[in-house]
ROLO-797484 format. One line per 3 residues: number of its first residue (from 1); for each residue x, y, z of N, C-alpha, C, O, CB. Coordinates in steps of 0.001 Angstrom, whole numbers. Glycine has a CB too. Layout:
BEGIN
NUM> X:Y:Z:X:Y:Z:X:Y:Z:X:Y:Z:X:Y:Z | ...
This chain:
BEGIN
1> 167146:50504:137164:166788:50223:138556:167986:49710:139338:168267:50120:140465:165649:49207:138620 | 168559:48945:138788:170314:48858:139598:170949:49545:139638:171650:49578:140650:171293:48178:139300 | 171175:50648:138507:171661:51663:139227:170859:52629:140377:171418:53576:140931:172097:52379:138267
4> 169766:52314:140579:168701:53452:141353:169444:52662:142895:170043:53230:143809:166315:53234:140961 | 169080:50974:142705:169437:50421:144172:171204:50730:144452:171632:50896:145594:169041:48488:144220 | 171832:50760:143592:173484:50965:144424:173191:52525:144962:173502:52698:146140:175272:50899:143069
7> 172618:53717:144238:172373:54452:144662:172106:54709:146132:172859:55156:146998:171812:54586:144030 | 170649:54252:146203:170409:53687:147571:171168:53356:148374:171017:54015:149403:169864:52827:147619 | 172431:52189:148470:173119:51998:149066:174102:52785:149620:174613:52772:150740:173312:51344:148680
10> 174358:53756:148250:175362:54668:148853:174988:55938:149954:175570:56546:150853:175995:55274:147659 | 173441:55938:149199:173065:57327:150199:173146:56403:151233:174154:56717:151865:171432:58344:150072 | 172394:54994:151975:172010:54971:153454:173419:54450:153762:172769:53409:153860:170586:53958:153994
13> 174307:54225:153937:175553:53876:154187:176700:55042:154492:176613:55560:155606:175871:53101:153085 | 177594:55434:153762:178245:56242:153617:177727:57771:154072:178588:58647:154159:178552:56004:152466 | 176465:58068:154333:176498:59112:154206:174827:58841:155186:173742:59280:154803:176844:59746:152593
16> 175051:58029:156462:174315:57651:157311:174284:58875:158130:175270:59605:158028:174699:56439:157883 | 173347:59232:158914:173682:60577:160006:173768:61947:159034:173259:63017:159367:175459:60355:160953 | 174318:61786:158086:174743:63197:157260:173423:63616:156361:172941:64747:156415:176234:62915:156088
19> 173015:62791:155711:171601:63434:154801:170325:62394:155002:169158:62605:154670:171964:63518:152841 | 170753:61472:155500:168830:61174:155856:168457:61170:157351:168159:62237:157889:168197:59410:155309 | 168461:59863:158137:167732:60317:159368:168484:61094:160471:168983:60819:161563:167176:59145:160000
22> 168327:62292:159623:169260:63391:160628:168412:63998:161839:169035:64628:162694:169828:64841:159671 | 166654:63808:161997:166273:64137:162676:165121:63322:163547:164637:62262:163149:166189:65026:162189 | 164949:63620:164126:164250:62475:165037:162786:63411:164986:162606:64506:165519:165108:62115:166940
25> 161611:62442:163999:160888:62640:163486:159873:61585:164005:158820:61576:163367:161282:62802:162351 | 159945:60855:164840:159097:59670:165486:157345:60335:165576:156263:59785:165372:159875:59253:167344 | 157734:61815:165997:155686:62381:166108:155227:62485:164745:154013:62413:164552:155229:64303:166880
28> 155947:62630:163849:155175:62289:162468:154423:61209:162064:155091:60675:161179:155931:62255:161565 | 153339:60554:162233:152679:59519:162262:152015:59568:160869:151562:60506:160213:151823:59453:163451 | 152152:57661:160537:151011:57096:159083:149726:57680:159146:149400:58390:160098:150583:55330:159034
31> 149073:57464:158323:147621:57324:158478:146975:58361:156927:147578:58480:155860:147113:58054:160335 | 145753:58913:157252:145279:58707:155892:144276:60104:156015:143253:60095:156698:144459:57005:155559 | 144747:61312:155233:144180:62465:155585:143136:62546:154584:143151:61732:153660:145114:63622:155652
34> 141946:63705:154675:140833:63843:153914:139842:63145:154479:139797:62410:155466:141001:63492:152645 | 138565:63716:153199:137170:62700:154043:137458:61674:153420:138046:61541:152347:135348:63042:153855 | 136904:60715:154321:137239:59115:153706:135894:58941:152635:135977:58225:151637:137220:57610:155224
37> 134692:59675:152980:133550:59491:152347:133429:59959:150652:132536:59900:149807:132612:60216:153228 | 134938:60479:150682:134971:60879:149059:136042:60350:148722:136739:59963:149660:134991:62398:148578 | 136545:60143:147390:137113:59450:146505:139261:60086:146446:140281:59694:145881:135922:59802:144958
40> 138941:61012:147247:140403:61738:146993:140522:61752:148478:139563:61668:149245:140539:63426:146085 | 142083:61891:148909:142861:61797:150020:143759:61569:150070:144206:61104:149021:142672:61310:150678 | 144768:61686:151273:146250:61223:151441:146515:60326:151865:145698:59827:152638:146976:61786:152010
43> 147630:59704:151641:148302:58552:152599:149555:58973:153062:150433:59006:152200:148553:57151:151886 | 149957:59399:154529:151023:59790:155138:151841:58313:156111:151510:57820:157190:150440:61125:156062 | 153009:57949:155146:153700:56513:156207:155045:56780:155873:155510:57196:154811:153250:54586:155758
46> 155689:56434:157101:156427:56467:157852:157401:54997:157084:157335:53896:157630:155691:56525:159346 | 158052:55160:156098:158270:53846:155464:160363:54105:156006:161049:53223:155488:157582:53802:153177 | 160761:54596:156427:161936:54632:156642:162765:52943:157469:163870:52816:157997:161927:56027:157490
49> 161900:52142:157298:162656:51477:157885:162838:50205:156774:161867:49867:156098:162122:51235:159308 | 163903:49651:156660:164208:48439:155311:163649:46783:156332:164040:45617:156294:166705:48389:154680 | 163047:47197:156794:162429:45767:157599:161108:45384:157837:160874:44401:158541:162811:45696:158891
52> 160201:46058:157322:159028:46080:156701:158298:46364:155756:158752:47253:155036:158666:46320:157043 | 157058:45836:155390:156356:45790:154551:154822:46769:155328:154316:46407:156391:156329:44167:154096 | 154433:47716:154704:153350:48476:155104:152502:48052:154468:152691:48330:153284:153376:49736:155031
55> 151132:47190:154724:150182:47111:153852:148832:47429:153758:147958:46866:154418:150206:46261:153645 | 148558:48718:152590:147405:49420:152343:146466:49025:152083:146597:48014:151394:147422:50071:151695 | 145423:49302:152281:143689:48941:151631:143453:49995:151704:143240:50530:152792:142447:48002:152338
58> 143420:50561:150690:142643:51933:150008:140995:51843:150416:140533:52971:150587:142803:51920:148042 | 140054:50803:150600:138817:50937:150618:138530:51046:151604:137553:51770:151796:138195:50245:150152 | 139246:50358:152889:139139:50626:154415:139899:51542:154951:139519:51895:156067:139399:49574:155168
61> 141262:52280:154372:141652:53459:154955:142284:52525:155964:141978:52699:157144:140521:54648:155388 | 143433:51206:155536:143993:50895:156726:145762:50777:155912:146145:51125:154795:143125:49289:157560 | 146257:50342:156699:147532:50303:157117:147756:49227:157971:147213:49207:159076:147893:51443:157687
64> 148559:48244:157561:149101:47021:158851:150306:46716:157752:150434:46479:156551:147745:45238:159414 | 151517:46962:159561:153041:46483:159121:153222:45277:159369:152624:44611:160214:154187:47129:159757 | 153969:44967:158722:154881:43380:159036:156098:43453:158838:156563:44265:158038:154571:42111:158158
67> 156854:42599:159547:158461:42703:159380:158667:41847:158387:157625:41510:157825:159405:42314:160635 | 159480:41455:158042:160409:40894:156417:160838:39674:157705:161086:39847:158899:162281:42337:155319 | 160775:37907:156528:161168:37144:157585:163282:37322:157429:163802:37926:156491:160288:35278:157288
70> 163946:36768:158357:165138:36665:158166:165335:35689:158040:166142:35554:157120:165810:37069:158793 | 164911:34349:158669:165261:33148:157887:164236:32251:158360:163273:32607:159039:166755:32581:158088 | 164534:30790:157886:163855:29650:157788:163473:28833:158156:164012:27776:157828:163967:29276:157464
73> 162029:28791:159284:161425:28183:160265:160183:27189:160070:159475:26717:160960:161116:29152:161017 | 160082:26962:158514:159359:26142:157894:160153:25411:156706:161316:25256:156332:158216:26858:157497 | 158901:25064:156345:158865:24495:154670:159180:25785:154104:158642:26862:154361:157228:23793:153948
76> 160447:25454:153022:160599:26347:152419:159558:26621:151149:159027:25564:150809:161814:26228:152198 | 159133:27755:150367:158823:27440:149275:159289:27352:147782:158644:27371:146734:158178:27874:149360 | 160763:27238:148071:161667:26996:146764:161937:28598:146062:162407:28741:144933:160716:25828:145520
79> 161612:29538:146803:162408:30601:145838:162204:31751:147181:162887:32724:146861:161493:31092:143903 | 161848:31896:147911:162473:33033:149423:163728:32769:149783:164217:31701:150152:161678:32848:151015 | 164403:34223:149597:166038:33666:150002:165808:35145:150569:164872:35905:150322:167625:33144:148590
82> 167339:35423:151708:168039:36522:151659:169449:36617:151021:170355:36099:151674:168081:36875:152840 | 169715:37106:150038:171011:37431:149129:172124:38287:149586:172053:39506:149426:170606:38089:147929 | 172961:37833:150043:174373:38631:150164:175073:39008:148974:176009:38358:148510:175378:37852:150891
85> 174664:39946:148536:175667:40580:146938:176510:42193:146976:176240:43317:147400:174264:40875:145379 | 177638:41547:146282:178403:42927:146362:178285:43227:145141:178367:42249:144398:179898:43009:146839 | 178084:44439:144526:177374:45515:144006:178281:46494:143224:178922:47289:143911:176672:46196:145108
88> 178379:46529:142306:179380:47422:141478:178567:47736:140129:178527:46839:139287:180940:46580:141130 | 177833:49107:139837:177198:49605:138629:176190:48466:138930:175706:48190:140028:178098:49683:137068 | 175957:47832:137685:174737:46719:137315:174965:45641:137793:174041:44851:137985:174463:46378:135932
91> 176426:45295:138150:176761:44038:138351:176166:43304:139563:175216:44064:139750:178075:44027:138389 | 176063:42497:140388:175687:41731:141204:176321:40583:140941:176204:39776:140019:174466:41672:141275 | 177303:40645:142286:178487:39300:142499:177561:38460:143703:177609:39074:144769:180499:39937:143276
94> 176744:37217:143772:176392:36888:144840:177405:35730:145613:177962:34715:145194:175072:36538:144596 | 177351:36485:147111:178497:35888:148097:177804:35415:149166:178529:35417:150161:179622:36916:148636 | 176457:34917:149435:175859:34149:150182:174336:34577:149943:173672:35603:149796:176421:34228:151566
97> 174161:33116:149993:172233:33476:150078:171753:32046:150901:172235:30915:150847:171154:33553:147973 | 170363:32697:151842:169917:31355:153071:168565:31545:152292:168178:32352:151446:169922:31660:155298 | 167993:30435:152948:166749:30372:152344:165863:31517:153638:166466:32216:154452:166165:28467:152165
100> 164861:31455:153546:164024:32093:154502:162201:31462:154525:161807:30501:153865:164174:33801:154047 | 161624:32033:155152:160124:32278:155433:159644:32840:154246:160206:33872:153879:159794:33229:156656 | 158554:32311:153428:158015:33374:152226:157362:34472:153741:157148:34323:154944:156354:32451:150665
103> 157250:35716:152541:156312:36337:152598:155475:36916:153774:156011:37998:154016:155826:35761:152008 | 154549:36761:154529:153279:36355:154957:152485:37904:154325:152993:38939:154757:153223:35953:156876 | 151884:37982:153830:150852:38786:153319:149483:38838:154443:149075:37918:155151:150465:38131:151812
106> 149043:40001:154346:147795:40266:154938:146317:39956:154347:146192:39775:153136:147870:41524:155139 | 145312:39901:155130:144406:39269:153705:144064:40278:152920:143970:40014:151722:142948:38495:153979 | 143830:41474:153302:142637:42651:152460:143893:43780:152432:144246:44450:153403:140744:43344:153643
109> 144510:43827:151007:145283:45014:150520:145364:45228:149078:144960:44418:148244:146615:44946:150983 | 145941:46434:148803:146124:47303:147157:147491:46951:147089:147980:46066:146387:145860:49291:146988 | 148207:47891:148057:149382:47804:147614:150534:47736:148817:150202:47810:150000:149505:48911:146700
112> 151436:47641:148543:152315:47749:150368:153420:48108:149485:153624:48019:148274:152656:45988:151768 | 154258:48678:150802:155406:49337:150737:156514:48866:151573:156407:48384:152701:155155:50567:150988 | 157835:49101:150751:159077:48766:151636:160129:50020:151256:160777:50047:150210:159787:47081:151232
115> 160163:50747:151988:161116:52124:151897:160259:52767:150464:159056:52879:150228:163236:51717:151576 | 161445:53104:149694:160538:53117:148362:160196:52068:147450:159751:52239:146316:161029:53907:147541 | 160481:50722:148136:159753:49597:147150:158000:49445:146858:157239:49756:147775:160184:48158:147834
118> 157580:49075:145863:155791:48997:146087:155620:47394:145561:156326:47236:144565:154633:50390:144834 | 155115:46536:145819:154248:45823:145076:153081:45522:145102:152711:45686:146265:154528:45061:144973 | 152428:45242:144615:150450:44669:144473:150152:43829:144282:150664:43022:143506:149494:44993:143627
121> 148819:43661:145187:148266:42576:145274:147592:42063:144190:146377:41878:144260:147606:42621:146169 | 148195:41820:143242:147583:40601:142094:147765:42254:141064:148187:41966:139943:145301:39504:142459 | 147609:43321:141182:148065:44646:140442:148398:44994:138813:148998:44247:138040:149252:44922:141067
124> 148154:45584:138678:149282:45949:137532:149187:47670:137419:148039:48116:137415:148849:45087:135791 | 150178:48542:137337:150293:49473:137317:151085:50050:135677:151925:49480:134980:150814:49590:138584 | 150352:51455:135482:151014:52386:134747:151159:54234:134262:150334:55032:133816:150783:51790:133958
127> 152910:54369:134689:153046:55397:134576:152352:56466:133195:152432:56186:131999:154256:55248:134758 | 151747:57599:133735:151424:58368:133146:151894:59686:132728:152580:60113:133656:150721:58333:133497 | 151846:60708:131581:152448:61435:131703:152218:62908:132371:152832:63917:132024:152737:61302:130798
130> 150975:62835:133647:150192:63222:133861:151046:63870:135201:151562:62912:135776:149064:62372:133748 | 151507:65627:136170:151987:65272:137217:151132:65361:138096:151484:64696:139070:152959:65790:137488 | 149958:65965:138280:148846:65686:138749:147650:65415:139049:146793:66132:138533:148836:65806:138873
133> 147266:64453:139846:145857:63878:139272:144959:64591:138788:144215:64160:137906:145142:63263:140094 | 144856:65953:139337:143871:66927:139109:144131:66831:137382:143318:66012:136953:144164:68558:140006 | 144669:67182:136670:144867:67182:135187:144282:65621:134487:143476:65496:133565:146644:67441:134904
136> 145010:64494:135291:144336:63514:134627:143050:63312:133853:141994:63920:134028:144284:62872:135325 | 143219:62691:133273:141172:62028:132972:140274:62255:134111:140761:62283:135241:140895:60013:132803 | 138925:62432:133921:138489:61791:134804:138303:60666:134978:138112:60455:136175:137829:62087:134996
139> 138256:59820:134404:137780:58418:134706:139172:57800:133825:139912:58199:132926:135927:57955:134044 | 139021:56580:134685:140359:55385:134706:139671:54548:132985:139933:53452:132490:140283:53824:136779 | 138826:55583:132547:138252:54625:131318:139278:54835:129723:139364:54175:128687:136332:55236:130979
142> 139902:56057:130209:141052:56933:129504:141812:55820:128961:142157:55739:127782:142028:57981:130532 | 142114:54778:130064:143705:54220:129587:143362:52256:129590:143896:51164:129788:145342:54873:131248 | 141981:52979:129181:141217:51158:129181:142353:50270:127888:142300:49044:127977:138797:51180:128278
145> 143167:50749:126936:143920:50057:126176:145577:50480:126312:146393:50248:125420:143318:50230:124816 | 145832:51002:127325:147161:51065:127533:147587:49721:128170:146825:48785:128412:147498:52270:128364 | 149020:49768:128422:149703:48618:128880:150068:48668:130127:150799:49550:130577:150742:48337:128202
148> 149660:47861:130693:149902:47718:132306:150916:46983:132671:151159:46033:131927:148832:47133:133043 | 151697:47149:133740:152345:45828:133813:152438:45562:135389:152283:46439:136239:153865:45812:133031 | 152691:44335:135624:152419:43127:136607:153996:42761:137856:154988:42228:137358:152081:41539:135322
151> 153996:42914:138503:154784:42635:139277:155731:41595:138822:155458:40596:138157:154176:42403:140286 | 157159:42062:139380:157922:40469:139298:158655:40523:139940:159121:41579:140366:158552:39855:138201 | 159045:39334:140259:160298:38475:141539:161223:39404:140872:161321:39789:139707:160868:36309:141486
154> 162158:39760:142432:163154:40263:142389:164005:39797:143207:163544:39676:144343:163032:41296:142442 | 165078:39484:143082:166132:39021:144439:167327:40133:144911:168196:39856:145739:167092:37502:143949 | 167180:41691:144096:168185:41993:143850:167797:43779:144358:168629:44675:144216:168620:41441:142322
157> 166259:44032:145004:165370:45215:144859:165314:45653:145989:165451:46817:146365:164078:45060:144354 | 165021:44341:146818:164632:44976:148459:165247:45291:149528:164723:44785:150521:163985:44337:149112 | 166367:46076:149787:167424:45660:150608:167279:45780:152181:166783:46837:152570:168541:46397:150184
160> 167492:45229:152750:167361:44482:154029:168880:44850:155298:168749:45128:156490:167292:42629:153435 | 169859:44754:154722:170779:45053:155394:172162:45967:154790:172736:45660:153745:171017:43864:155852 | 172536:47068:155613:173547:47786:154806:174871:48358:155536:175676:49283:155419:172831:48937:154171
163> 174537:46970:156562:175974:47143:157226:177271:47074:157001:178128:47581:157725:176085:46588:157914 | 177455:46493:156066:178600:46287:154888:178794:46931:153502:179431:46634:152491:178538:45031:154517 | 177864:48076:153926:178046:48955:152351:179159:49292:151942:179436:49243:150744:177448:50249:152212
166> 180163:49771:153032:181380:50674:152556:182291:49702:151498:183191:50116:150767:182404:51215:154027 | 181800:48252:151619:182751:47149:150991:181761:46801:149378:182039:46069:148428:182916:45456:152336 | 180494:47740:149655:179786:47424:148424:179303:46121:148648:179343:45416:147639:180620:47510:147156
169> 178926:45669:149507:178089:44522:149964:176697:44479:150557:176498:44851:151714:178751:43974:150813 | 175845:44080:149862:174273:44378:150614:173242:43230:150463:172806:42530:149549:173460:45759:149893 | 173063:43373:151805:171469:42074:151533:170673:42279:151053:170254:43435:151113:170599:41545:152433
172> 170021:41366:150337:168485:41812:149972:167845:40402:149989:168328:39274:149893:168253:42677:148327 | 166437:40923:150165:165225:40176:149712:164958:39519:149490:165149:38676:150366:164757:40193:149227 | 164374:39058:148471:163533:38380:147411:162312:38733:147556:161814:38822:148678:163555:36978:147386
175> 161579:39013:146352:160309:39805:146576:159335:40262:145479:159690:41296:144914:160680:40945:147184 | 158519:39875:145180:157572:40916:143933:157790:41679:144416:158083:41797:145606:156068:40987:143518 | 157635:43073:142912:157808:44158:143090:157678:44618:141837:158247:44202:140828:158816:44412:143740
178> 156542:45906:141993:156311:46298:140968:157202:47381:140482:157386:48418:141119:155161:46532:140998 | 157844:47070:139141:159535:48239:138866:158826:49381:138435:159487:50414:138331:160989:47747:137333 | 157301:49430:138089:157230:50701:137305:156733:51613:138423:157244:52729:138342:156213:50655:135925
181> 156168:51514:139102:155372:52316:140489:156892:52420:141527:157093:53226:142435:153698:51005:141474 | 157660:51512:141116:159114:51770:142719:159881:52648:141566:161050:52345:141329:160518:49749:143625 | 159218:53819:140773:160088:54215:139451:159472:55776:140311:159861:56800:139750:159514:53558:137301
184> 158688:55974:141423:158623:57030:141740:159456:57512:142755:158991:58399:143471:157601:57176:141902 | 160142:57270:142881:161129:57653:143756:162427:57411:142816:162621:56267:142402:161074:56797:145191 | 163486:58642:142400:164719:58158:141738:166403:59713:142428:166285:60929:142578:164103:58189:139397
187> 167394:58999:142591:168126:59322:142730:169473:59628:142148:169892:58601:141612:167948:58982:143248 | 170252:60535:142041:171462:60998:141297:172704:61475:142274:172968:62525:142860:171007:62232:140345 | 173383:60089:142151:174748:60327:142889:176033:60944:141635:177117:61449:141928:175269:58578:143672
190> 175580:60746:140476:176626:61187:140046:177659:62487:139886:178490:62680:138998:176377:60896:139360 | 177360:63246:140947:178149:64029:141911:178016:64702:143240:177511:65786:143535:178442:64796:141369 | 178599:63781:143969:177632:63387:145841:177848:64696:146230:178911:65261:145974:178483:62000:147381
193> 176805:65313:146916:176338:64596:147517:174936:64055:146999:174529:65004:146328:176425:65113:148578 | 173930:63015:146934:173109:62346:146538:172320:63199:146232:172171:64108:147049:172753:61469:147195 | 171555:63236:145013:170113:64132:144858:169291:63266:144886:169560:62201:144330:169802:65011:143599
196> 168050:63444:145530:166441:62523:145422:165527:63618:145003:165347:64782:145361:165727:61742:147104 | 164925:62676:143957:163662:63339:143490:162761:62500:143232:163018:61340:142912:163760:64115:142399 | 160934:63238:143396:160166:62239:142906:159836:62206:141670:159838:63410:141410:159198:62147:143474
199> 159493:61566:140523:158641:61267:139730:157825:62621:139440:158187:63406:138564:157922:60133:140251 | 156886:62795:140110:156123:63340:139899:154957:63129:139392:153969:63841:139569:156508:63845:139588 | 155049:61630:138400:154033:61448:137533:152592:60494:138184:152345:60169:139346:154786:60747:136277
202> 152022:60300:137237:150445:60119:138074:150729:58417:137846:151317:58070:136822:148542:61007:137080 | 150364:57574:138667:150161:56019:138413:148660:55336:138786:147919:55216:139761:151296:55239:139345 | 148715:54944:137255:147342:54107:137482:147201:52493:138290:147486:51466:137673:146818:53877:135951
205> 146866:52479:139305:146746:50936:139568:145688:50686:138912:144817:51552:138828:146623:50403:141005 | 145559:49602:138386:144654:48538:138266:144949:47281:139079:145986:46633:139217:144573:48205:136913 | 143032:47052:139853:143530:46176:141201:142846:44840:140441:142185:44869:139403:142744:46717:143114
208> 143065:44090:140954:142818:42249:141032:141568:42260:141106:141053:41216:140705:143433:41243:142377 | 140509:43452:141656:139169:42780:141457:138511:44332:140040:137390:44822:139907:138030:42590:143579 | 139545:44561:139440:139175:45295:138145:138818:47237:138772:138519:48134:137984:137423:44258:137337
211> 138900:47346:139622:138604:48732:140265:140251:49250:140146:141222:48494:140187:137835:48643:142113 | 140289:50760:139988:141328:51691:139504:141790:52279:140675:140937:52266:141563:140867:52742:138489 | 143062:52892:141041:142886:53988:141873:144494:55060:140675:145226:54593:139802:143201:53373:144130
214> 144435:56200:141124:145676:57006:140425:146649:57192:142206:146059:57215:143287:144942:59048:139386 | 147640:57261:142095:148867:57674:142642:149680:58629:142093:149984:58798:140912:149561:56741:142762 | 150061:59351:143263:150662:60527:143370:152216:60664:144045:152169:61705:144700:149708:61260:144082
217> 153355:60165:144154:153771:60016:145177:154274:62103:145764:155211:62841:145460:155030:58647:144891 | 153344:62230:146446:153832:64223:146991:155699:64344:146944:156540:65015:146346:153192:64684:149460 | 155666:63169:148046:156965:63785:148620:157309:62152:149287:156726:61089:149502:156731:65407:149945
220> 158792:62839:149447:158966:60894:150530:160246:61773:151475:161427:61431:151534:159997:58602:149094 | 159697:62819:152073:160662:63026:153115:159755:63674:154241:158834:64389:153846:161960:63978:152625 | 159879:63541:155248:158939:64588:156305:158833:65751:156622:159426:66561:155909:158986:64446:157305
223> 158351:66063:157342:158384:67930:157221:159964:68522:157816:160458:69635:157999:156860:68793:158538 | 160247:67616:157925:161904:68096:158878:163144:67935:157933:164276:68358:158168:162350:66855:160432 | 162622:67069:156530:163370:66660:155782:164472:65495:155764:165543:65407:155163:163704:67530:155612
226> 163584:64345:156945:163963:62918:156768:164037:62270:155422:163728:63067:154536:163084:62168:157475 | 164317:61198:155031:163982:61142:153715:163668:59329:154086:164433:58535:154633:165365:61777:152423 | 161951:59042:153433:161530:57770:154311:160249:58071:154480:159544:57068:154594:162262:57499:155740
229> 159596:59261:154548:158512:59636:154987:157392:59975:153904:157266:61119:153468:158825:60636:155792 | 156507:58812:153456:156152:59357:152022:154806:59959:152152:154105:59382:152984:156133:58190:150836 | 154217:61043:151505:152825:61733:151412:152700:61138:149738:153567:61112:148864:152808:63798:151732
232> 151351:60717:149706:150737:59869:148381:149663:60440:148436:148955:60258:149427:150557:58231:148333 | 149208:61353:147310:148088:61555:146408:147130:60703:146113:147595:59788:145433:148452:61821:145387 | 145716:60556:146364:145344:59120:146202:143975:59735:145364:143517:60844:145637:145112:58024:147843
235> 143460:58949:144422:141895:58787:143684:141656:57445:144135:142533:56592:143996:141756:58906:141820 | 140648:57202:144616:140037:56073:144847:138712:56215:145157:138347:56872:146132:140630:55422:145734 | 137602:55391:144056:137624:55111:143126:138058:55770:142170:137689:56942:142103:136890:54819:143035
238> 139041:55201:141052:139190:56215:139931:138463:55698:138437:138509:56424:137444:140890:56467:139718
């Protein structure tokens, strides 16, 4: 995953204007295709921007953004920072970090998004070797003894600012985040220009009140070939 985030860095930096938001794609709008009255549908969002958090409820078919705080207008809660680190392979040299604002979370969500980051609400997710749901199980009862796993603090995942890339310097975060579900989206610079690809594979959430859904991630570029724009496969209930 550190190498996935320098990746990252290099595509939105260096190679800004040239392969991602090369087109002005603003009429492409979020939201949530299919009948809502059945269990399968899409989720189409607009996640291109590193300054929010999109947060889903699969049962209401909603969507509400929030921006990421930048710094510290309260009580802190002893571990929200933003991290200034310069970045070489795995390494992480940190060259400033402020405290900030935790969080603020919405009350009623599954999962939210930050570019291609995911984490969940109380969650645990796992990759399958499945690439589309249609093939899956039917029922989420399949993987009742597999291993799930649970979100964790990251200070090093979410990046926030990349105005200083060319020096290999980037802000980030601090943030749960689930590594195995932000494992659908992966990239290969090792001979630029950048390749992105998805996953493909099927992800089981398991939510906080014991109900399933599978994930799909389609695609994470728009029809114009932004790259930011994700279409998600959804079972819910699964």
């Amino acid at each position: 995953m550190a190498v996935t985030t320098l990746l990252l860095v290099a595509c939105n930096g260096a190679f800004d204007g040239l392969y991602d938001d090369v087109m002005d794609d603003d009429g492409q709008q979020s939201g949530f295709g299919g009948d809502a009255t059945h269990n399968r549908f899409t989720i189409q969002l607009d996640a291109r921007s590193y300054n929010h958090w999109h947060y889903i409820d699969l049962k209401e078919r909603s969507i509400v953004t929030k921006e990421l705080p930048t710094a510290l207008t309260g009580e802190w809660d002893g571990k929200s920072v933003r991290t200034y680190y310069n970045v070489h392979g795995t390494a992480y040299t940190e060259k400033n970090s402020v405290r900030i604002d935790a969080q603020q979370d919405v009350e009623h969500w599954d999962i939210a998004i930050h570019h291609f980051d995911v984490k969940t609400n109380g969650g645990a997710v796992l990759e399958t070797r499945y690439t589309t749901i249609d093939e899956a199980p039917e029922s989420s009862d399949a993987f009742a003894d597999a291993e799930f796993t649970e979100d964790e603090w990251t200070t090093h995942q979410c990046i926030v600012d990349l105005t200083d890339m060319m020096a290999y310097n980037v802000w980030y975060n601090s943030s749960p985040v689930n590594m195995v579900l932000s494992r659908w989206v992966t990239m290969d610079f090792s001979t630029p220009p950048p390749v992105y690809a998805a996953s493909n594979k099927v992800y089981v959430l398991r939510m906080n009140n014991g109900q399933y859904a599978a994930l799909r991630l389609v695609d994470y570029m728009s029809d114009r070939g932004t790259k930011g724009f994700l279409t998600i496969d959804v079972k819910y209930p699964y």
